[in-house]
C-alpha positions as CSV (number, residue, x, y, z in Angstrom):
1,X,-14.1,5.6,-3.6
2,X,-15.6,8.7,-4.9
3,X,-13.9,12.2,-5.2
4,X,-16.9,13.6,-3.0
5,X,-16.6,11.1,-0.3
6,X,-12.5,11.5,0.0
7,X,-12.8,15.3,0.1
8,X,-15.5,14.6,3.0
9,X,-13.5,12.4,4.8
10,X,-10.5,14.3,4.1
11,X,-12.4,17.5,5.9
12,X,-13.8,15.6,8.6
13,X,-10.7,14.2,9.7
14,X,-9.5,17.8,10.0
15,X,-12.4,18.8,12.4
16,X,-12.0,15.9,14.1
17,X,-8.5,16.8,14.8
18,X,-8.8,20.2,15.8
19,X,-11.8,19.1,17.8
20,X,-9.6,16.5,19.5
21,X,-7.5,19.5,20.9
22,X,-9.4,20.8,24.7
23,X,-7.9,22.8,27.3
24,X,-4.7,22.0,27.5
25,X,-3.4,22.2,23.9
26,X,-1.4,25.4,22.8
27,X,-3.1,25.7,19.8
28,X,-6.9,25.6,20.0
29,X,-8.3,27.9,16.8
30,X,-9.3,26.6,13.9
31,X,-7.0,28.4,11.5
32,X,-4.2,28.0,13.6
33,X,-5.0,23.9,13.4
34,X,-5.9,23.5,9.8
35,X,-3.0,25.6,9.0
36,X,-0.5,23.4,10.6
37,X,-2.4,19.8,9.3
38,X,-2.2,21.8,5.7
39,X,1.4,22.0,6.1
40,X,2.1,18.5,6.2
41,X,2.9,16.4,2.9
42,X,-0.3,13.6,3.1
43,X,0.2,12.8,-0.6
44,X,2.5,9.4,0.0
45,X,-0.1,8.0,2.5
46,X,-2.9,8.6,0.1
47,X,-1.4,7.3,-3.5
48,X,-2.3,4.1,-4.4
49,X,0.0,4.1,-7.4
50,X,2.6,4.2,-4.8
51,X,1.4,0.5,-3.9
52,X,1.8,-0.9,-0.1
53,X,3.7,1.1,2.4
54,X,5.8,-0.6,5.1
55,X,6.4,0.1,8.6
56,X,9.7,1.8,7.9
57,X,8.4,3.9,5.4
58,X,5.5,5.0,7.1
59,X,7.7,5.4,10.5
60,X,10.1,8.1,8.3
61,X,7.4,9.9,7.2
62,X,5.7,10.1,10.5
63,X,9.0,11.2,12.3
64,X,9.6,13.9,9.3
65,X,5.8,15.3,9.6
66,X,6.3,16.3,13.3
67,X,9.0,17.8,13.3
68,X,7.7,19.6,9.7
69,X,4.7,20.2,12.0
70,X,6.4,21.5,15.1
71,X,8.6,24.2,12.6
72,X,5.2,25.5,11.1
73,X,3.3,25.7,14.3
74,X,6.3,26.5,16.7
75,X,4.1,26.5,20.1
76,X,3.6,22.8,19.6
77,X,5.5,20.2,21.3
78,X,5.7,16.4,19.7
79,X,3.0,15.3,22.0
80,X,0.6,17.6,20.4
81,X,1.8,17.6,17.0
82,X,1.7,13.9,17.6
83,X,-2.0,13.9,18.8
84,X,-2.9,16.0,15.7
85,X,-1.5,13.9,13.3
86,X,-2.8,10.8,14.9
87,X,-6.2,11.5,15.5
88,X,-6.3,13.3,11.5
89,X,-5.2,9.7,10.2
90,X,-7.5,7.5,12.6
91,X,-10.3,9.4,11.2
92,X,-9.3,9.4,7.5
93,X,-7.6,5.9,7.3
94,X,-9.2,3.8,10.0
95,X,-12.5,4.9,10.2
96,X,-12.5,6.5,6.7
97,X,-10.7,3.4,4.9
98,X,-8.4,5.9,3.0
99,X,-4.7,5.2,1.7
100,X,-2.4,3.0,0.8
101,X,-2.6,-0.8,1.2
102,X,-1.6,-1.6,5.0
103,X,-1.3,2.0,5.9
104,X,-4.4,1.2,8.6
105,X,-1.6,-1.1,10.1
106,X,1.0,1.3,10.3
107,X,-0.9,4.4,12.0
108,X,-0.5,5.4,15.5
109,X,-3.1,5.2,18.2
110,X,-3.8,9.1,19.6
111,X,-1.6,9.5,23.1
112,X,-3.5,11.4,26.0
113,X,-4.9,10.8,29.2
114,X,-7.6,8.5,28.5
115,X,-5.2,6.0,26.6
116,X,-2.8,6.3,29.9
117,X,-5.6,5.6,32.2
118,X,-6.6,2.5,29.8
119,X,-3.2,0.9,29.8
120,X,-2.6,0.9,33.1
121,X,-5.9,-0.6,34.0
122,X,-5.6,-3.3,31.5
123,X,-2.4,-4.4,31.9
124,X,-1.5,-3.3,35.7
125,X,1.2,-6.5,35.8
126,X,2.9,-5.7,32.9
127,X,5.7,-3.3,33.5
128,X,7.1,-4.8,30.4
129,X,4.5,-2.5,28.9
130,X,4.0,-0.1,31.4
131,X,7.2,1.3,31.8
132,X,7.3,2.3,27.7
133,X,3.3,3.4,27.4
134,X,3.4,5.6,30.9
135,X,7.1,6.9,30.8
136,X,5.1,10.2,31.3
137,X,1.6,11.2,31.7
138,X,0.7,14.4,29.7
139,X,0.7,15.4,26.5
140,X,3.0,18.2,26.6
141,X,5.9,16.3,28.4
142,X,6.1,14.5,25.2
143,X,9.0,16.4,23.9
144,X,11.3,15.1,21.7
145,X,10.5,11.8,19.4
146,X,12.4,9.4,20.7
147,X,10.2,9.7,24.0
148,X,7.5,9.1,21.7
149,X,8.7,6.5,20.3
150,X,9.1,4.7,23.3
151,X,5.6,5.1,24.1
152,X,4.5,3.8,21.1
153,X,7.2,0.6,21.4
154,X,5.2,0.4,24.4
155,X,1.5,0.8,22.5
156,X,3.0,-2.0,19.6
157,X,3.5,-5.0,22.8
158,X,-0.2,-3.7,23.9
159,X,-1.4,-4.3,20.5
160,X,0.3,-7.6,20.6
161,X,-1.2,-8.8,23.6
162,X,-4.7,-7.9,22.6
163,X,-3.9,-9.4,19.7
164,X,-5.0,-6.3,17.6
165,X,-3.4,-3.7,15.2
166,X,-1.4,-0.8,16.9
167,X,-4.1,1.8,16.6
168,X,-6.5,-0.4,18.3
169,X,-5.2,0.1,20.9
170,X,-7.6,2.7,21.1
171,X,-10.0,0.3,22.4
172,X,-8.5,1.0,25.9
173,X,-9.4,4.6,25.7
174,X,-10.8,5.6,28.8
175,X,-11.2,9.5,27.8
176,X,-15.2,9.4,27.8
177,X,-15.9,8.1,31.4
178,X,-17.4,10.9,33.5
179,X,-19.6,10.9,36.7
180,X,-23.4,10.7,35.8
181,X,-25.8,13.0,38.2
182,X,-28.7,11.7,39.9
């Protein structure tokens, strides 16, 4: 892949993340977002000389960028800092096909409403499910990691019963229906 096209995807995964942020997020400006995404260490995700990362790894680093996250940009709670961080690496890694080998397995799908609303339609029988995914239903009540780590336990037996990867789970999102006028 060429320099150009990582620094483009690289970019564009940082709008997309700040763009991902609407009314409800306690951070909204663009310096205020790229700041806190520039504060985070991406450089393990990214270096192939590193070879393949595993779920642990990646799991460590995810845990450590929050909360490195959450101490640059203090008004954040782990559900945003999550939500940034997530949506950033769906961008770059799923759709941009950057990192290390299996990295696009380890990355977590994006919590917010329109995930919510998609598990619950989808798999209304499960509370097997259910009960981890919507153990609450906003962002910002997502405060501490081990809540959102039961969420995405939860989002992992999803993935398995759609037999997909965990950040397809995004395929549920529901976050773009809307009422269309006559």
């Amino acid at each position: 892949m060429s320099d150009v096209r990582k620094a483009i995807i690289a970019t564009y995964a940082e709008w997309t993340a700040m763009s991902a942020l609407r009314s409800g997020a306690p951070i909204k400006s663009r310096r205020d977002v790229y700041t806190a995404l520039r504060g985070i260490d991406f450089a393990m995700l990214f270096d192939d000389a590193l070879g393949p990362i595993n779920r642990t790894s990646f799991d460590a680093w995810h845990a450590d960028a929050i909360q490195a996250m959450i101490e640059k940009e203090p008004r954040l709670t782990v559900g945003w800092a999550t939500k940034i961080i997530n949506v950033y690496l769906k961008t770059r890694v799923y759709i941009g096909a950057q990192g290390r080998p299996y990295l696009k397995e380890m990355i977590h799908p994006p919590i917010d409403a329109g995930l919510w609303l998609g598990l619950a339609r989808r798999f209304p029988n499960r509370p097997d499910i259910l009960e981890h995914t919507n153990c609450v239903t906003r962002i910002k009540d997502i405060v501490d990691y081990k809540c959102y780590r039961r969420i995405i336990d939860g989002c992992r037996s999803a993935a398995k019963a759609l037999d997909c990867e965990l950040i397809e789970v995004e395929q549920l999102w529901a976050g773009t229906e809307f009422v269309a006028s006559a």
